[in-house]
N, C-alpha and C positions, 0 to 999 in steps of 0.2 A: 606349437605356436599357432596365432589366428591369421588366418592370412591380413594382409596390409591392410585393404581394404575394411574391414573388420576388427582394427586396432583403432586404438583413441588417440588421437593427432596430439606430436608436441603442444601445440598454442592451444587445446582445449584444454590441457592439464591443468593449468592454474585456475582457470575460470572454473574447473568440476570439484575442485576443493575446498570453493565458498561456494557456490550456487545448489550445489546435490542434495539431495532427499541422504539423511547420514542412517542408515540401517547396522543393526548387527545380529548374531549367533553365537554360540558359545563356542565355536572354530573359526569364523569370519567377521570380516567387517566389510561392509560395502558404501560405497557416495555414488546413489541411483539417478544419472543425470536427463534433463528430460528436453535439455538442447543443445545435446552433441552426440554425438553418434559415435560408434565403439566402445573396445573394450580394454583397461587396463589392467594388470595386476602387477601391484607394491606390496615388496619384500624387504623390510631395513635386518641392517646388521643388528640389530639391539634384538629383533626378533627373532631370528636365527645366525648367528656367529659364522657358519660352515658357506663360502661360496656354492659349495655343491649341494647342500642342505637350500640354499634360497632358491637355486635354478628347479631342485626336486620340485619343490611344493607351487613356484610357476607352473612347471609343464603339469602339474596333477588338477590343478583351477581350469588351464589351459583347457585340457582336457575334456575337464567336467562341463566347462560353457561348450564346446563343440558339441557335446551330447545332448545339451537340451533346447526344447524346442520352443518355446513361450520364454524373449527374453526382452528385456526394455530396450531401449532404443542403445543404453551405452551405459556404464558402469566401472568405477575404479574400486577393485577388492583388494582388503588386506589379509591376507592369512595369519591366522596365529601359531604360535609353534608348535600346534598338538596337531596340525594338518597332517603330519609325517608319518602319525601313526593309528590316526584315523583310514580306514577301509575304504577301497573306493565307491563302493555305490553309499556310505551311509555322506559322504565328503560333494557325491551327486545330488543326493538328497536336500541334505540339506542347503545346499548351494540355490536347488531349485524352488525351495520354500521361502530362504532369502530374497531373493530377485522377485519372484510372485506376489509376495506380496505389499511389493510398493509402486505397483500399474495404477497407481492414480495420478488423476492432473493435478499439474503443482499450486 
C-alpha cells in the first residue's frame, strides 16, 4: 500500500471519474487526474472473481507506482486480468509509459 497521504481521498473519487485525462494499455487502464492529488487502484469482481486474485494485482500496481519516480499529480488505475501473469518489471514498465505520457495540461 501507499501511505495515506499519497492515496486518493474518498470525495475526490467521483469527481476523477468524469473530470480525468481516460488513458490505457493492453494491461491497464488509467483516469490521469490533474486536480486532486493521489493515487487509486480499482479491482471489480467481473475482472477478477478470486478476493485473493484482486488484492494480488493491488499490491503489484501498488508496488509498481512506489518504484517510479516521474508520476502525475494523482491517478485511478484499473488493472486487467492479465496483470497476474504479467512479469514485474515489464507491469513497471509499462505502468511508467502509461502515466508518462499524459503530463500535459488539461
Amino acid at each position: 500500500m501507499l501511505p495515506q497521504r499519497q492515496r486518493l481521498k474518498k470525495d475526490a473519487f467521483p469527481a476523477a471519474l468524469t473530470r480525468g485525462v481516460r488513458v490505457s494499455s493492453p494491461n491497464l487502464s488509467a483516469i490521469i487526474l490533474h486536480d486532486a492529488e493521489g493515487f487509486g487502484v480499482v479491482v471489480s469482481k467481473k475482472t477478477l472473481k478470486s478476493a485473493v486474485d484482486r488484492h494480488r494485482a493491488k499490491r503489484r500496481v501498488f508496488s509498481a507506482l512506489r518504484s517510479l519516480t516521474s508520476l502525475p499529480t494523482g491517478a485511478v488505475i484499473f488493472p486487467k486480468a492479465t496483470i497476474l501473469t504479467l512479469p514485474y518489471p515489464a507491469l513497471k514498465e509499462e505502468l511508467g509509459k502509461l502515466l508518462s505520457n499524459t503530463r500535459v495540461n488539461p
